[in-house]
Backbone as JSON Lines, residues from 0, in Angstrom:
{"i":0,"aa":"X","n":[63.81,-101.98,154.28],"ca":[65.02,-101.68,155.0],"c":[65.28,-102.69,156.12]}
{"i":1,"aa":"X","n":[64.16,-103.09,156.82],"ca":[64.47,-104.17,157.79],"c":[65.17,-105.51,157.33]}
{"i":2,"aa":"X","n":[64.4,-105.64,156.02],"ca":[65.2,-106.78,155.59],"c":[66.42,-106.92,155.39]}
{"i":3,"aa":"X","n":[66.78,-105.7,154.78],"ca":[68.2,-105.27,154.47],"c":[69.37,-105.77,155.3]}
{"i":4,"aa":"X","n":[68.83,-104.69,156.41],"ca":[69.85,-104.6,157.7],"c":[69.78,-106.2,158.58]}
{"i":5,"aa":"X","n":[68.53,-106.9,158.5],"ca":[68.58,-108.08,158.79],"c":[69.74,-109.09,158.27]}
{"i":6,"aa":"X","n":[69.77,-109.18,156.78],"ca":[70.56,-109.89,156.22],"c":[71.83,-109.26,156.21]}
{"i":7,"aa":"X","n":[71.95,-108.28,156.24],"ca":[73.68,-107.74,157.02],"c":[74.34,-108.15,158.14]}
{"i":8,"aa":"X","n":[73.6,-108.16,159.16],"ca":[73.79,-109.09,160.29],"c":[74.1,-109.98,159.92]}
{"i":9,"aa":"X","n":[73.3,-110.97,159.68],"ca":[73.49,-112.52,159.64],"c":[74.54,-112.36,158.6]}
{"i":10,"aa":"X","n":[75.25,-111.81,157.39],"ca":[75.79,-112.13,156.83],"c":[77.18,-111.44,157.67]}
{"i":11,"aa":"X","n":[77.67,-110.43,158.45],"ca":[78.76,-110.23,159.39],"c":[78.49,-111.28,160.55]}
{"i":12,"aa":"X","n":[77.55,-111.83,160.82],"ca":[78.25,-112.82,161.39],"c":[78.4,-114.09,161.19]}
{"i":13,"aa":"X","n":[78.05,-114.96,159.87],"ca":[78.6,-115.37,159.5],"c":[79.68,-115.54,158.6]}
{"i":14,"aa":"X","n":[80.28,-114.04,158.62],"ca":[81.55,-113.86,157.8],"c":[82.98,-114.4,158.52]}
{"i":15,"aa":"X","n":[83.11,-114.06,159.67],"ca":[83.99,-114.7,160.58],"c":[84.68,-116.61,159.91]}
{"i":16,"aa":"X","n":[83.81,-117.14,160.43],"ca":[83.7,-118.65,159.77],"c":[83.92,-118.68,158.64]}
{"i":17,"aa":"X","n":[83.42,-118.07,157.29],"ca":[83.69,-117.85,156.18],"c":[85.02,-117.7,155.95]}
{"i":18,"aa":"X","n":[85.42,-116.61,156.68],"ca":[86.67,-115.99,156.01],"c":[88.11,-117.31,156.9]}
{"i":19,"aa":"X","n":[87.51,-117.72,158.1],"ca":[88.73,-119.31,158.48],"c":[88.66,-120.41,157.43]}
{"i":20,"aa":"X","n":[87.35,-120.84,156.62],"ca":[87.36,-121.91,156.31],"c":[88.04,-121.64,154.68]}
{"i":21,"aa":"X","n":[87.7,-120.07,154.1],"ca":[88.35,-119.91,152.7],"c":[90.02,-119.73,153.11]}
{"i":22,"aa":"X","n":[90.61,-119.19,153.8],"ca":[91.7,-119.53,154.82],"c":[92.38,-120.96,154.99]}
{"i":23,"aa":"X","n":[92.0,-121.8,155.37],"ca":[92.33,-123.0,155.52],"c":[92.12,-124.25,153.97]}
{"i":24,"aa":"X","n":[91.41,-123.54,153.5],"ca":[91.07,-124.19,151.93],"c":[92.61,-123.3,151.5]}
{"i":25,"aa":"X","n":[92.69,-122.49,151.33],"ca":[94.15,-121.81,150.42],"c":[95.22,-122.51,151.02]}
{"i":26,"aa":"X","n":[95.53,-122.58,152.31],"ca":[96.62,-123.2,153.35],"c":[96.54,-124.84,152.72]}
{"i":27,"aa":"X","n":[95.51,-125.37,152.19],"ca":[95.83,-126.45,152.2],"c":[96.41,-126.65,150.69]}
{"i":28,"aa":"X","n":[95.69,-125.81,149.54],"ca":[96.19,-125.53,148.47],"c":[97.2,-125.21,147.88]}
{"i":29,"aa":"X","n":[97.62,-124.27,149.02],"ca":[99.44,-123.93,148.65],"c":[100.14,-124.61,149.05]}
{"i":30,"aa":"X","n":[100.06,-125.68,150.08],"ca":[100.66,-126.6,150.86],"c":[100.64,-128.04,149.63]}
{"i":31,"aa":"X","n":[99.55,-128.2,148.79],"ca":[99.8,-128.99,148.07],"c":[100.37,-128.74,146.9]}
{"i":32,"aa":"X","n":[100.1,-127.54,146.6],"ca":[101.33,-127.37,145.34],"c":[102.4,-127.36,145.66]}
{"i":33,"aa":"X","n":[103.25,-126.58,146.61],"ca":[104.38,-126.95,147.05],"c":[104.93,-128.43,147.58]}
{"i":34,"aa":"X","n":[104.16,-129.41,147.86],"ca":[104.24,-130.54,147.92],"c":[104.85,-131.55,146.9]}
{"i":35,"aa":"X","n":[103.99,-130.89,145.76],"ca":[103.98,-131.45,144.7],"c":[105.32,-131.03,143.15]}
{"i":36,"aa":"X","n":[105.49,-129.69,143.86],"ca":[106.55,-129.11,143.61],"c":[107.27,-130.28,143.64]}
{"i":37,"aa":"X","n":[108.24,-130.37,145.01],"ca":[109.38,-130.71,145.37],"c":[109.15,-132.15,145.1]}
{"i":38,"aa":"X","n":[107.84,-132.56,145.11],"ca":[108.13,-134.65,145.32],"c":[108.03,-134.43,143.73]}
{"i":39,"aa":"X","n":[107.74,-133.52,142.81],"ca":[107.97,-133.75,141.62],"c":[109.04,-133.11,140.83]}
{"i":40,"aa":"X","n":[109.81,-132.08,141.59],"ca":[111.39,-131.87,140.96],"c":[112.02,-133.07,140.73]}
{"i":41,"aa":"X","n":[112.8,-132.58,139.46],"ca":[113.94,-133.95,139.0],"c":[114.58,-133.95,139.87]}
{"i":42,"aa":"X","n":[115.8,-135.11,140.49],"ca":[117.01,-135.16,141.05],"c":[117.77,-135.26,140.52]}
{"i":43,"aa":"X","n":[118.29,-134.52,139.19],"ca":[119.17,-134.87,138.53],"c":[120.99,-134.64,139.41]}
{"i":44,"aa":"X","n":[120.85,-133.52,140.15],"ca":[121.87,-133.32,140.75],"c":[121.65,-133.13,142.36]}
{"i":45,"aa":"X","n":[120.25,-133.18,143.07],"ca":[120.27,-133.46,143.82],"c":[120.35,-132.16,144.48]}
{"i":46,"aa":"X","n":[120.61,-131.02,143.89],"ca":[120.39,-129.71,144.56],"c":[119.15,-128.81,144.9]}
{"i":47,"aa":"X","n":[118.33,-129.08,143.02],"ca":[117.0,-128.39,142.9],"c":[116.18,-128.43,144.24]}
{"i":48,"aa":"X","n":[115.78,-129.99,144.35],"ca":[114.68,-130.21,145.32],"c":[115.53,-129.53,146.78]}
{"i":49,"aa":"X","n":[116.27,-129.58,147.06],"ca":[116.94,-129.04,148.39],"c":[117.2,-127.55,148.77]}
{"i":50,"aa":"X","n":[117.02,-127.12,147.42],"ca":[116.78,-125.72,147.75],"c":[115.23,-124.85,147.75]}
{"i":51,"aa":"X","n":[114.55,-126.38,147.93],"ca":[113.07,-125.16,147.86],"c":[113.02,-124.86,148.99]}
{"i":52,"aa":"X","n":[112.61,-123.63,149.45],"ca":[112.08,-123.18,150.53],"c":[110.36,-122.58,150.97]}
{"i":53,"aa":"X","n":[109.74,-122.73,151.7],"ca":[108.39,-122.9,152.47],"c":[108.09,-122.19,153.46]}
{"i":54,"aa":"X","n":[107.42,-121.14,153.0],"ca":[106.92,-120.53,154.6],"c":[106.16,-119.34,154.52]}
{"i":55,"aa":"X","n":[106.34,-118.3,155.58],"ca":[104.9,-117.35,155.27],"c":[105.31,-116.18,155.2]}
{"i":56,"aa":"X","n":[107.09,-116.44,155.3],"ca":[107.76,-114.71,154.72],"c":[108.44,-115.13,153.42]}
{"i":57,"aa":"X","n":[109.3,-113.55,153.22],"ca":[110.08,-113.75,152.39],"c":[111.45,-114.44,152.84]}
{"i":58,"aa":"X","n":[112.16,-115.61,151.95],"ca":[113.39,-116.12,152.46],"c":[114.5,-115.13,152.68]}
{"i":59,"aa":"X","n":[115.78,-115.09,153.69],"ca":[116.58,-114.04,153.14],"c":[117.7,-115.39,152.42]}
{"i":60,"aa":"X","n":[118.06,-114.93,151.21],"ca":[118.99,-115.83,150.87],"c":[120.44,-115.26,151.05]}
{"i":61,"aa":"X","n":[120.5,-114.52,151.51],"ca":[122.02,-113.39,151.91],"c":[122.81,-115.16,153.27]}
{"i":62,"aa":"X","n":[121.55,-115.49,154.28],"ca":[121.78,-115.95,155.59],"c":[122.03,-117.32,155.06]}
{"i":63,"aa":"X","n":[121.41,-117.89,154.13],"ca":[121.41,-119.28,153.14],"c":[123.29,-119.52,152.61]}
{"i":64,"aa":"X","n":[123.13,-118.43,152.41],"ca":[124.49,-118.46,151.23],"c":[125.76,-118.61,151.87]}
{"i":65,"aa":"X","n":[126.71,-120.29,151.4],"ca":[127.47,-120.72,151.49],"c":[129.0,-119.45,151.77]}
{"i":66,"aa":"X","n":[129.61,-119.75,152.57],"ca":[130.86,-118.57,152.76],"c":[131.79,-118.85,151.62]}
């Protein structure tokens, strides 16, 4: 049991760090697919790539939309 509860510890506290660095690995992941998205949409008309949007909500496209 000592061992147990030993390695529980050490593993809550090194969960902290864990859980920023799998965090910042995804942030950089989604950041490159979306990257790669847009520098790799066609321009055929020059709209596609201009309408992607990026971020950490949902877009409202109601506020987007032309009168």
């Amino acid at each position: 049991m000592a061992g147990e509860a030993a390695f529980l510890r050490k593993l809550e506290a090194v969960m902290p760090k864990v859980t920023k660095q799998v965090n910042k690995g995804y942030r950089e992941l989604v950041t490159n697919i979306f990257t790669d998205l847009v520098t790799n949409s066609p321009q055929w008309s020059g709209k596609l790539a201009g309408n992607w949007t990026f971020g950490n909500t949902m877009p409202n496209y109601a506020e987007m939309a032309s009168p």
